[in-house]
FILORO-209464 format. One record per residue (C-alpha): residue in one letter; residue number from 1; z, x, y. Coordinates in nm, 3 decimals. Example, Ala and Ser with C-alpha at 12.3 -4.5 7.8 and 13.67 -1.06 7.14 Angstrom:
! FILORO-209464
{selo: A | zami: 1 | z: 0.780 | x: 1.230 | y: -0.450}
{selo: S | zami: 2 | z: 0.714 | x: 1.367 | y: -0.106}
//
This chain:
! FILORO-209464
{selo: X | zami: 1 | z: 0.710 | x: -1.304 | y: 1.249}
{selo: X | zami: 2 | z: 0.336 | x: -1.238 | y: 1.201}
{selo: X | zami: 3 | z: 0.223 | x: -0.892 | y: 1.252}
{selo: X | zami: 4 | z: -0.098 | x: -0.822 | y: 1.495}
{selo: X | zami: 5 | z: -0.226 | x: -0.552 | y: 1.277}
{selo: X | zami: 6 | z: -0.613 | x: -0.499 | y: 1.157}
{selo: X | zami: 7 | z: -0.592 | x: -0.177 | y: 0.918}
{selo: X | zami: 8 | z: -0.571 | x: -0.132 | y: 0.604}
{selo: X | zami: 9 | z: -0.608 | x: 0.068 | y: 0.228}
{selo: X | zami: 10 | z: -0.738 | x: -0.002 | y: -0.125}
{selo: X | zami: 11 | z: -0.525 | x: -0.199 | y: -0.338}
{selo: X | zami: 12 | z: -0.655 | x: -0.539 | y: -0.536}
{selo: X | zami: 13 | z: -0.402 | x: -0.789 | y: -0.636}
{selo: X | zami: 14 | z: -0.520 | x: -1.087 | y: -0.834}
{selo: X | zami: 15 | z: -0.345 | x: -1.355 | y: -1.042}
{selo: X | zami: 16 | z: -0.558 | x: -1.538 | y: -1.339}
{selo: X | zami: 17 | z: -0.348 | x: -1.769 | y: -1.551}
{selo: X | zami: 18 | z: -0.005 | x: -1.638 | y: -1.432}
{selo: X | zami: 19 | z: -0.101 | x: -1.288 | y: -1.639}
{selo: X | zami: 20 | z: -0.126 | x: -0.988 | y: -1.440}
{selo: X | zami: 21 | z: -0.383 | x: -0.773 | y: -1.459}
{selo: X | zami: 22 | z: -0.363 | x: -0.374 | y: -1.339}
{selo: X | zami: 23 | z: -0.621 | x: -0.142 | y: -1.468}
{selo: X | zami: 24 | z: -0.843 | x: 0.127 | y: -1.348}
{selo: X | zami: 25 | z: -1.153 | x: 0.037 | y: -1.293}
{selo: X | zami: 26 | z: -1.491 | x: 0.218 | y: -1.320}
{selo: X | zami: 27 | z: -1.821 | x: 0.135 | y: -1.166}
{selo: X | zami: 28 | z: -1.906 | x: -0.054 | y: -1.525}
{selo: X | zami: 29 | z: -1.595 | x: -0.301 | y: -1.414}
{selo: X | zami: 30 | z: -1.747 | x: -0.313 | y: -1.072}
{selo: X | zami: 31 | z: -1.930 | x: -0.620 | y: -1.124}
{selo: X | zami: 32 | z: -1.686 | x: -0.801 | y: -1.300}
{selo: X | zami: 33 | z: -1.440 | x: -0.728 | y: -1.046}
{selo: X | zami: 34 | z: -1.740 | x: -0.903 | y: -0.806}
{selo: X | zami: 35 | z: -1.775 | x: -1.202 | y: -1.014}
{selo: X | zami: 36 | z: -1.372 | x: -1.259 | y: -1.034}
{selo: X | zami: 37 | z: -1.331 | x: -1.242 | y: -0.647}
{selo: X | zami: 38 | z: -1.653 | x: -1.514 | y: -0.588}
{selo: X | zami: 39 | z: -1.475 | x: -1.726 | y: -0.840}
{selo: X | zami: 40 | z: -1.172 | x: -1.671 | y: -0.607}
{selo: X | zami: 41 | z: -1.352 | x: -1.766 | y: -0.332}
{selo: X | zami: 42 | z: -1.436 | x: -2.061 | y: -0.481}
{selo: X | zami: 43 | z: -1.070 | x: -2.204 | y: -0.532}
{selo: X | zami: 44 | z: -0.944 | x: -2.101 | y: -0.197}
{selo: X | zami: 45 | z: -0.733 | x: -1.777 | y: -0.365}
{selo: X | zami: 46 | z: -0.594 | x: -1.466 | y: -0.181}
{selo: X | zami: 47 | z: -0.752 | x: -1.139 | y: -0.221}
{selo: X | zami: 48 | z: -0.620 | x: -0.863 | y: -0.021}
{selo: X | zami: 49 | z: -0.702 | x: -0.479 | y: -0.085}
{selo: X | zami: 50 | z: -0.428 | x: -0.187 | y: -0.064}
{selo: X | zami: 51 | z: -0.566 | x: 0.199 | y: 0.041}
{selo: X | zami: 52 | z: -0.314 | x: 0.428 | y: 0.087}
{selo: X | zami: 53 | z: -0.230 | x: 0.842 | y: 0.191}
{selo: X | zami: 54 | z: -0.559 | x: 0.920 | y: 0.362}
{selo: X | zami: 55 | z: -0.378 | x: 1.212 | y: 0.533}
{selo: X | zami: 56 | z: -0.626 | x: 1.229 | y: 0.804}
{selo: X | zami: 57 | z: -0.687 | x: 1.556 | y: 0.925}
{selo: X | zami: 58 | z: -0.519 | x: 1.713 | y: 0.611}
{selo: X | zami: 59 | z: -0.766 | x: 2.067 | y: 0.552}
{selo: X | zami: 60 | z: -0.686 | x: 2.193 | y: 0.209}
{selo: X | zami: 61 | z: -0.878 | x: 2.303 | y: -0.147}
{selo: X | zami: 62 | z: -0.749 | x: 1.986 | y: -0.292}
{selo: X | zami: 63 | z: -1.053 | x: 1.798 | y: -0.093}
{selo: X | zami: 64 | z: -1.203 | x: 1.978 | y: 0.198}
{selo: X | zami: 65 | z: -1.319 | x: 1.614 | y: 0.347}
{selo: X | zami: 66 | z: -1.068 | x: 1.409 | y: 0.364}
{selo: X | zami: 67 | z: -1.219 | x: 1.191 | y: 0.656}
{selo: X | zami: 68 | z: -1.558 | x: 1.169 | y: 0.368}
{selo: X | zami: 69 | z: -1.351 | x: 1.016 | y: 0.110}
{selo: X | zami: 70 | z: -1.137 | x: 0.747 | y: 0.309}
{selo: X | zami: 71 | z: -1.551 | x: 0.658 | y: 0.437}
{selo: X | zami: 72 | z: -1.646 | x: 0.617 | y: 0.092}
{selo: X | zami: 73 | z: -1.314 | x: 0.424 | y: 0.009}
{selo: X | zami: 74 | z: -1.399 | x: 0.187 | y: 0.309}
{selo: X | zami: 75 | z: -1.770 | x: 0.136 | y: 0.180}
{selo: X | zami: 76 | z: -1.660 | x: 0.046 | y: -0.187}
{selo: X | zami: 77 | z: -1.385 | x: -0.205 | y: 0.016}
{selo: X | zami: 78 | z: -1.712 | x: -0.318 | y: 0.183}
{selo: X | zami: 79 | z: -1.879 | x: -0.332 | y: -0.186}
{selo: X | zami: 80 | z: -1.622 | x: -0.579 | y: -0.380}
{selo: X | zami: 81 | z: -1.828 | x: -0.818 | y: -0.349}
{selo: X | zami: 82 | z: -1.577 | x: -1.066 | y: -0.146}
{selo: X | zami: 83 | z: -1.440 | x: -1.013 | y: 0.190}
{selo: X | zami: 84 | z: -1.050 | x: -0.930 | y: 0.178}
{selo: X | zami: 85 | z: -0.837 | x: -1.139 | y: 0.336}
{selo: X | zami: 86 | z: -0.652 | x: -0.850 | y: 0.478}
{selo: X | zami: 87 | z: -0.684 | x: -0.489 | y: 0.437}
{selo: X | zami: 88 | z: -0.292 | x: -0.271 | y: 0.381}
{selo: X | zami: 89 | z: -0.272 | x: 0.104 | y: 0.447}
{selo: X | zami: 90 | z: 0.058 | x: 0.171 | y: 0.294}
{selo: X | zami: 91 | z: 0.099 | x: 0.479 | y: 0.466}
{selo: X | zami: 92 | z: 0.026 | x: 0.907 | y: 0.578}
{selo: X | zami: 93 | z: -0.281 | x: 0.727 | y: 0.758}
{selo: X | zami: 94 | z: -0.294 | x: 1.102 | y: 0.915}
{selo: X | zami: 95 | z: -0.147 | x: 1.432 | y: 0.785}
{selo: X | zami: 96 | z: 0.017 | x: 1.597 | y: 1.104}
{selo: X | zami: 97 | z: 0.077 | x: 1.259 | y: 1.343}
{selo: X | zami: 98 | z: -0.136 | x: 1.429 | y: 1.559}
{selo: X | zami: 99 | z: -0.303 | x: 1.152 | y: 1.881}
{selo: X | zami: 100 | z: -0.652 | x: 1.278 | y: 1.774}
{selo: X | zami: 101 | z: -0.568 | x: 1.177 | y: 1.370}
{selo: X | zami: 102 | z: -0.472 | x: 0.808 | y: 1.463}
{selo: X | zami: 103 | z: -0.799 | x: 0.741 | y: 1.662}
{selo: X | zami: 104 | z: -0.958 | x: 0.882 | y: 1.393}
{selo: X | zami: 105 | z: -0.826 | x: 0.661 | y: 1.137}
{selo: X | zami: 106 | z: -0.787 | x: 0.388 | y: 1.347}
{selo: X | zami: 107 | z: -1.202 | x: 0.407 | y: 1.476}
{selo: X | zami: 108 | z: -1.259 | x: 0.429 | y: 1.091}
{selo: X | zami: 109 | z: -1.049 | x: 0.136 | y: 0.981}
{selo: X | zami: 110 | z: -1.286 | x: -0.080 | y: 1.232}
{selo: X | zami: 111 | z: -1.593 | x: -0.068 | y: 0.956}
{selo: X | zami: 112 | z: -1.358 | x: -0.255 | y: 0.704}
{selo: X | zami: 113 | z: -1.520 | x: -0.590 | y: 0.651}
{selo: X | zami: 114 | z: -1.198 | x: -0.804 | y: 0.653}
{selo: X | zami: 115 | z: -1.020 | x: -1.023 | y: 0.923}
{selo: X | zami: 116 | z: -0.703 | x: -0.825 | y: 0.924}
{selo: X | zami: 117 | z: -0.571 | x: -0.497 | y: 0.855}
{selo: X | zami: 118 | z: -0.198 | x: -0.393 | y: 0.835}
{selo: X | zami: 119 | z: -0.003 | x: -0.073 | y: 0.830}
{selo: X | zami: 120 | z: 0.304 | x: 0.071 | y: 0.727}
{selo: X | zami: 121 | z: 0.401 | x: 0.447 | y: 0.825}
{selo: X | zami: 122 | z: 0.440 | x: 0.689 | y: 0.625}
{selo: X | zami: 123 | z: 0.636 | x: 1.024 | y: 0.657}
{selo: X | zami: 124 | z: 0.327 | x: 1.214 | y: 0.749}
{selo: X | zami: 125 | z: 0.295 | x: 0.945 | y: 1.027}
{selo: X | zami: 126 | z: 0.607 | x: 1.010 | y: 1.210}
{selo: X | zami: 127 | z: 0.621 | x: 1.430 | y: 1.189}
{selo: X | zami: 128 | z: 0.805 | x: 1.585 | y: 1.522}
{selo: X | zami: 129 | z: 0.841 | x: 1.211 | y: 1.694}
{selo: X | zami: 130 | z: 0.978 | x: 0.941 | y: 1.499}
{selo: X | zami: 131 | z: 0.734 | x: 0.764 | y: 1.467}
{selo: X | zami: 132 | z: 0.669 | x: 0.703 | y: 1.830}
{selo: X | zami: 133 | z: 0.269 | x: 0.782 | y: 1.826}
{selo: X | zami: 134 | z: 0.218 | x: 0.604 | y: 1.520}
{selo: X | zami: 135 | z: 0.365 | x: 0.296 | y: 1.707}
{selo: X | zami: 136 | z: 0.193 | x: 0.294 | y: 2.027}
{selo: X | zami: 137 | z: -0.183 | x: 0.293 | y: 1.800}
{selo: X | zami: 138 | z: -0.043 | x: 0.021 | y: 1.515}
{selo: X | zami: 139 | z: 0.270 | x: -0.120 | y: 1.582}
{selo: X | zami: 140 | z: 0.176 | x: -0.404 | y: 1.803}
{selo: X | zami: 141 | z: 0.391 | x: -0.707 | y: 1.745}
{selo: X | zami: 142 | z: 0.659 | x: -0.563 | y: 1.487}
{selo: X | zami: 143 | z: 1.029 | x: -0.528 | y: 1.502}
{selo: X | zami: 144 | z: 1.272 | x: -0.217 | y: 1.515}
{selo: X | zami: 145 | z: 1.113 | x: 0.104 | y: 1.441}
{selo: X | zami: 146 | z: 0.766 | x: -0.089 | y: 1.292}
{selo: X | zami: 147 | z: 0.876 | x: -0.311 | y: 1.043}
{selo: X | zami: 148 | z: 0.741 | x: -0.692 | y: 1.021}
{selo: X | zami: 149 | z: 0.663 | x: -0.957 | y: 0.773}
{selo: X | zami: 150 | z: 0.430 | x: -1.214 | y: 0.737}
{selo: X | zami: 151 | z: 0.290 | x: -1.535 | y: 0.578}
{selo: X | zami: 152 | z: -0.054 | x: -1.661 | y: 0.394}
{selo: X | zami: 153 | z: -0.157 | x: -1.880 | y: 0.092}
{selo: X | zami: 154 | z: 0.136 | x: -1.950 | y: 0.001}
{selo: X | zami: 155 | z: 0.315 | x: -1.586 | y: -0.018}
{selo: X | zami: 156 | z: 0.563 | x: -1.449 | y: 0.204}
{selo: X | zami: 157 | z: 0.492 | x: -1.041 | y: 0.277}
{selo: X | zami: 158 | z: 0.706 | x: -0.797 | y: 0.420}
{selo: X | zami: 159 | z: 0.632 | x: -0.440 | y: 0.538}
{selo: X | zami: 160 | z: 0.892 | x: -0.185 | y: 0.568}
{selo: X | zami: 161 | z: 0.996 | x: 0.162 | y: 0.720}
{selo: X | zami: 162 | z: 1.182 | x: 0.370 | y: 0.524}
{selo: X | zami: 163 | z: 1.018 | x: 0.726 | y: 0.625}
{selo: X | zami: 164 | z: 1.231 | x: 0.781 | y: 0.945}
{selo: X | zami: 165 | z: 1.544 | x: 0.913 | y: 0.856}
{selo: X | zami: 166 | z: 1.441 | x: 1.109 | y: 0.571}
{selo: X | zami: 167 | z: 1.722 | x: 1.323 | y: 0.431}
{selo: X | zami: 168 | z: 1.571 | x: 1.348 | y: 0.099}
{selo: X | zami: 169 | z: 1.460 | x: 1.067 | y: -0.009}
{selo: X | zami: 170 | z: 1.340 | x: 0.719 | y: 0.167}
{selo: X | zami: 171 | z: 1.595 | x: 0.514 | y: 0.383}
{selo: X | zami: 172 | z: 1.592 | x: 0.210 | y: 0.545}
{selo: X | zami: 173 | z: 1.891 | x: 0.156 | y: 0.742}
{selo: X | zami: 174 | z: 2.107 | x: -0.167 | y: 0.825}
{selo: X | zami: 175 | z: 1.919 | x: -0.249 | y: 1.072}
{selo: X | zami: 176 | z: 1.603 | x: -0.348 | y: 0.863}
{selo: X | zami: 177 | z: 1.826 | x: -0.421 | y: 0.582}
{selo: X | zami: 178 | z: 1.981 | x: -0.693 | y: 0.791}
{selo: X | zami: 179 | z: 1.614 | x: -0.818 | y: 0.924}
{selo: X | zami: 180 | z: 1.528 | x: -0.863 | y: 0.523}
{selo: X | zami: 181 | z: 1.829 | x: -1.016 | y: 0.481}
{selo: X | zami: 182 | z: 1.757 | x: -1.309 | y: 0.766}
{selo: X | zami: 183 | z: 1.392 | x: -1.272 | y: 0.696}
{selo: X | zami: 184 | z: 1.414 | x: -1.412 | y: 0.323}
{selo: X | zami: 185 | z: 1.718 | x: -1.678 | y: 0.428}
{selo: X | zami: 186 | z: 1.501 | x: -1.987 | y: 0.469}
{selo: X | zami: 187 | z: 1.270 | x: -1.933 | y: 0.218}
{selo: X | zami: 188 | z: 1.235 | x: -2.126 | y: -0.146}
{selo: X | zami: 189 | z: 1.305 | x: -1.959 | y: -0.429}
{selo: X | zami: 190 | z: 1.015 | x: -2.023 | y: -0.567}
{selo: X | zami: 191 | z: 0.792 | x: -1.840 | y: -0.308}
{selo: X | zami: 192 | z: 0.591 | x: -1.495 | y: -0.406}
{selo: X | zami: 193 | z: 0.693 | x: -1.227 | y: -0.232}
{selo: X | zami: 194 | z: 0.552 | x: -0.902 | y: -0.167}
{selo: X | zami: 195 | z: 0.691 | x: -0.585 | y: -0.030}
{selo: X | zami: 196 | z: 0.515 | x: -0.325 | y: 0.098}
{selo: X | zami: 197 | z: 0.603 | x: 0.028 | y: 0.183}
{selo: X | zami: 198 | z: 0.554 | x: 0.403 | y: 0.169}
{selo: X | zami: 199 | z: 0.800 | x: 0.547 | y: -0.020}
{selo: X | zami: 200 | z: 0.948 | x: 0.360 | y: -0.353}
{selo: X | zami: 201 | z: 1.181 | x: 0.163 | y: -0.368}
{selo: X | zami: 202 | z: 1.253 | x: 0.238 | y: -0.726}
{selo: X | zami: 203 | z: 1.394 | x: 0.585 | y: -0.890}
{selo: X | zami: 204 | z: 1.062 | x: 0.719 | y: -0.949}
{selo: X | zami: 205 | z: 1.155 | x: 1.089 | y: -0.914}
{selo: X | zami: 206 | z: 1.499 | x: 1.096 | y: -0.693}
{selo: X | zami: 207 | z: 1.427 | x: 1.489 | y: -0.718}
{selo: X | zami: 208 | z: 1.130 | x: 1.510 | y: -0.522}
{selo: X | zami: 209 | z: 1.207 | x: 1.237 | y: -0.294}
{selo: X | zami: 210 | z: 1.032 | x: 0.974 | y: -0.440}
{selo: X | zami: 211 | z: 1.273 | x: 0.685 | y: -0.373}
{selo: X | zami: 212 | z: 1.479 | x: 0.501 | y: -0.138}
{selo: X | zami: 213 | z: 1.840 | x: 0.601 | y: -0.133}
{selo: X | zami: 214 | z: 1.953 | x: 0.255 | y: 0.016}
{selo: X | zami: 215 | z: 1.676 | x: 0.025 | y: -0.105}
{selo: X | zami: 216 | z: 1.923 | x: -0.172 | y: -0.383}
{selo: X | zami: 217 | z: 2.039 | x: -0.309 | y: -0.111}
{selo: X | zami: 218 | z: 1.718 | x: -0.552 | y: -0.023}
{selo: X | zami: 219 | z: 1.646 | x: -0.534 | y: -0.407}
{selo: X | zami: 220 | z: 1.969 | x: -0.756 | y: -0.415}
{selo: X | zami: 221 | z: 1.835 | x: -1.010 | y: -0.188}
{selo: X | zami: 222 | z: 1.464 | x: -1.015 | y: -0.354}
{selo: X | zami: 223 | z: 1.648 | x: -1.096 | y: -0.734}
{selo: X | zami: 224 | z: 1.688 | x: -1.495 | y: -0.645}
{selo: X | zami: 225 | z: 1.288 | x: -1.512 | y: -0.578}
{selo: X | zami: 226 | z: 1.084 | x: -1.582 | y: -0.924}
{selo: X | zami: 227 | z: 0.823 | x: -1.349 | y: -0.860}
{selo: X | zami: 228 | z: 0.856 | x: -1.031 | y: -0.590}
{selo: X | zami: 229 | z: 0.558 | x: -0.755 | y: -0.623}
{selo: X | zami: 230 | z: 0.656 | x: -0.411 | y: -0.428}
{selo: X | zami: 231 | z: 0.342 | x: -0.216 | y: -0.341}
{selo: X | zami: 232 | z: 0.410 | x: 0.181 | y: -0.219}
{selo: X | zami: 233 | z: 0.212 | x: 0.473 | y: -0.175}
{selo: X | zami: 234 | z: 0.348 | x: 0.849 | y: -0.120}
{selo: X | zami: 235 | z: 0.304 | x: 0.948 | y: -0.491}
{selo: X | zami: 236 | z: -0.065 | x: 0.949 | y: -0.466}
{selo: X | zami: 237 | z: -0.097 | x: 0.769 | y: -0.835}
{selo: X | zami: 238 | z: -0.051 | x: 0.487 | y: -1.016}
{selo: X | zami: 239 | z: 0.255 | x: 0.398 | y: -1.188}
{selo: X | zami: 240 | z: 0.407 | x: 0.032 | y: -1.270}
{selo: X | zami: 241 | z: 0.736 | x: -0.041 | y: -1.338}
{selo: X | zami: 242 | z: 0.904 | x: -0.420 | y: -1.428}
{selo: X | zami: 243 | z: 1.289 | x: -0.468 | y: -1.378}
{selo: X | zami: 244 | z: 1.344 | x: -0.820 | y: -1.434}
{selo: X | zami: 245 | z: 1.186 | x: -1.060 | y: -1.143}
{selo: X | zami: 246 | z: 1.022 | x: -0.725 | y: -0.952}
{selo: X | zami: 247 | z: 0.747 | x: -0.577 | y: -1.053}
{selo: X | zami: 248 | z: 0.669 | x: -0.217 | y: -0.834}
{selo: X | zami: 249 | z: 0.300 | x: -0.056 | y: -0.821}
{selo: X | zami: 250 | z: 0.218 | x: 0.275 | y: -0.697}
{selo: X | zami: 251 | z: -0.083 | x: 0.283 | y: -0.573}
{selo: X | zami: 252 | z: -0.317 | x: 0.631 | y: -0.581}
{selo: X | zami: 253 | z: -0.484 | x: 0.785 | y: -0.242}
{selo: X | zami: 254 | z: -0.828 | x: 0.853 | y: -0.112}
{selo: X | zami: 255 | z: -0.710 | x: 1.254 | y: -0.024}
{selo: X | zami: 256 | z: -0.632 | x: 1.453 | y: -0.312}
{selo: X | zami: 257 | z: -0.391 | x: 1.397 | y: -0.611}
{selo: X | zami: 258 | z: -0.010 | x: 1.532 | y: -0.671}
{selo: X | zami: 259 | z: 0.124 | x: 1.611 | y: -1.010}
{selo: X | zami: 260 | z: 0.305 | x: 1.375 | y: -1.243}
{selo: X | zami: 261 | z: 0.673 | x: 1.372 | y: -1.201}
{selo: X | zami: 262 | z: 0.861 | x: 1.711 | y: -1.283}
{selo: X | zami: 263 | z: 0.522 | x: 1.887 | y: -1.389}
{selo: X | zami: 264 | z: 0.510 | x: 2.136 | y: -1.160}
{selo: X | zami: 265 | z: 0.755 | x: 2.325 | y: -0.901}
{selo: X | zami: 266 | z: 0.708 | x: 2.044 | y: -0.621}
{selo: X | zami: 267 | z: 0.503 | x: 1.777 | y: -0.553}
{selo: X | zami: 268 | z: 0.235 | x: 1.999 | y: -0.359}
{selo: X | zami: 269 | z: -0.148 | x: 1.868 | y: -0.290}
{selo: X | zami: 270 | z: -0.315 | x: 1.963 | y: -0.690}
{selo: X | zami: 271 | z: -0.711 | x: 2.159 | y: -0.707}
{selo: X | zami: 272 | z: -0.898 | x: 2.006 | y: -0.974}
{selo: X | zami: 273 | z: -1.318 | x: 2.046 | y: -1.028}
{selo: X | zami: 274 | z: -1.494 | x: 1.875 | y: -0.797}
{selo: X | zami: 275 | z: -1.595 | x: 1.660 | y: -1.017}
{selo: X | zami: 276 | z: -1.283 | x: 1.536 | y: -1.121}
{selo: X | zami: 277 | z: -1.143 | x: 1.460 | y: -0.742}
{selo: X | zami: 278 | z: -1.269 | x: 1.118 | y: -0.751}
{selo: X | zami: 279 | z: -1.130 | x: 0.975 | y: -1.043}
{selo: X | zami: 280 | z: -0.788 | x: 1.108 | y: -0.878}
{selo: X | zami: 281 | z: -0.880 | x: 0.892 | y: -0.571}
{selo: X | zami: 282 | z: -0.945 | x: 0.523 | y: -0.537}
{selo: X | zami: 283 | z: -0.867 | x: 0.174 | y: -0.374}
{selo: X | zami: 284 | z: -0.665 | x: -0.130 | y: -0.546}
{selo: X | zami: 285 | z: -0.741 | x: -0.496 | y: -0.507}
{selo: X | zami: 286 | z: -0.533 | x: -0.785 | y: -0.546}
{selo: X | zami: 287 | z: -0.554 | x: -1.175 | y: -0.616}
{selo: X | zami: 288 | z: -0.368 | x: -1.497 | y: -0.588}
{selo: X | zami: 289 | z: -0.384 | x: -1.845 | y: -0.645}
{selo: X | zami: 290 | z: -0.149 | x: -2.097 | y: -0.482}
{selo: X | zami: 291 | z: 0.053 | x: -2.222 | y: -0.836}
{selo: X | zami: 292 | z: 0.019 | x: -1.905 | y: -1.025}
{selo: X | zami: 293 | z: 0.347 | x: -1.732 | y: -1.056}
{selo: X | zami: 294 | z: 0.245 | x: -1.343 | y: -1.049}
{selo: X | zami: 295 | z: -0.036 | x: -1.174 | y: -0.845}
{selo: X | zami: 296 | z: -0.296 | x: -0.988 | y: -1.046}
{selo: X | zami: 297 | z: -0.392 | x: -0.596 | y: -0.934}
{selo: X | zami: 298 | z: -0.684 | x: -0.434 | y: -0.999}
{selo: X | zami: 299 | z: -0.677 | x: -0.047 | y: -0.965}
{selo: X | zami: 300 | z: -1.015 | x: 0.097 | y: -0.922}
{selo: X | zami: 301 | z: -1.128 | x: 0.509 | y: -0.899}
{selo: X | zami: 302 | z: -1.313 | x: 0.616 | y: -0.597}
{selo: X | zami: 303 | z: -1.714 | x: 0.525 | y: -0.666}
//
């Protein structure tokens, strides 16, 4: 099915010469990252951009504008240099799920120069309703409790829910498991696939909740495909992990940063200098080309 959504976050994925490429990027890389999306434009390739946990409404020490940042993480979307073929928010668009948040976010995501932009909730998105207000502002045209998938240039995407029935870590039910499963039925094996979603679907840190307690499940029906990219959110920093054909990217937020894994009592919002905030924050980009086998990421810290 093909998902009516417009919004989106700050992730860069780009494939040159079937190598992938995933680095953080400072403003010296900015114009190379420029000059590698007009040579994309030229040869017809997909460039999409991934933002992620702008927690919307979220009032804190660990970055006392929240709303300022995800602006400047729109204008440096704006500032690539290309226009995105789609924008993804992979989730925690707003902190408390309040009505007020998702206009807010939603009004925002209107100044992102690109022709689509997609969601997918995160838990912060569905707090006291199930999701039910998060639906109503972006879940036009999706399935079940929000979940859809989608096809361009040559690459099949799916976006997933697995922040409703939270126990401790991510879940995704039989429900969606069995939409994956008839979702991916028809399709070559051949064909690039990307996942998106909020929580991982890997074991990144089972002990604060940063997996998916049923997600081997679709991992099972993504190991025929040659080349399957899972993009997430939630952990508010980068982190890539290869097992076999699937390659999963965390992606880092425009809010404020959480620790690494185990290095502190729980994964609570972390006060660093001012000056340090931004280079916890940022926006990812990534590329395509129809005959390439991988996608190639670019990870780049808030301007």
């Amino acid at each position: 099915m093909r998902h009516a959504g417009w919004f989106g976050g700050a992730v860069v994925l780009t494939v040159a010469s079937g190598e992938v490429i995933s680095h953080i990027a400072d403003s010296r890389d900015t114009n190379a990252g420029a000059a590698a999306g007009a040579v994309a434009a030229g040869s017809g390739a997909l460039r999409f951009v991934q933002v992620s946990d702008s927690h919307i409404g979220f009032q804190g020490p660990a970055n006392m504008d929240v709303a300022g940042s995800f602006t400047e993480a729109i204008n440096q979307v704006n500032s690539l240099g290309f226009r995105p073929d789609f924008v993804m928010h992979s989730g925690d668009l707003t902190h408390l799920s309040t009505a007020g948040q998702f206009d807010q976010v939603k009004q925002m995501m209107t100044g992102m120069k690109t022709d689509r932009v997609f969601t997918v909730p995160g838990e912060h998105d569905s707090i006291g309703d199930a999701g039910r207000a998060y639906r109503r502002t972006f879940g036009m045209g999706t399935l079940g409790d929000g979940w859809y998938s989608f096809d361009t240039h040559g690459v099949h995407f799916i976006a997933l829910v697995n922040t409703l029935s939270l126990e401790k870590l991510g879940h995704l039910g039989n429900a969606q498991i069995d939409f994956v499963r008839k979702d991916l039925a028809g399709l070559p094996s051949d064909t690039p696939v990307v996942v998106f979603s909020h929580i991982p679907l890997f074991a990144m840190y089972p002990k604060w909740g940063w997996s998916t307690d049923d997600a081997l499940k679709v991992i099972a029906l993504l190991r025929r495909f040659s080349s399957v990219t899972c993009l997430n959110g939630h952990v508010h920093q980068l982190f890539t992990k290869t097992e076999g054909n699937i390659t999963f990217h965390s992606a880092t937020t425009t809010a404020y940063p959480l620790p690494k894994p185990g290095r502190a009592p729980a994964p609570t919002p972390q006060v660093v200098p001012a000056r340090q905030l931004k280079d916890a924050l940022g926006i990812r980009s990534v590329g395509y080309r129809q005959g390439d086998r991988e996608l190639a990421i670019k990870d780049q810290r808030l301007a």
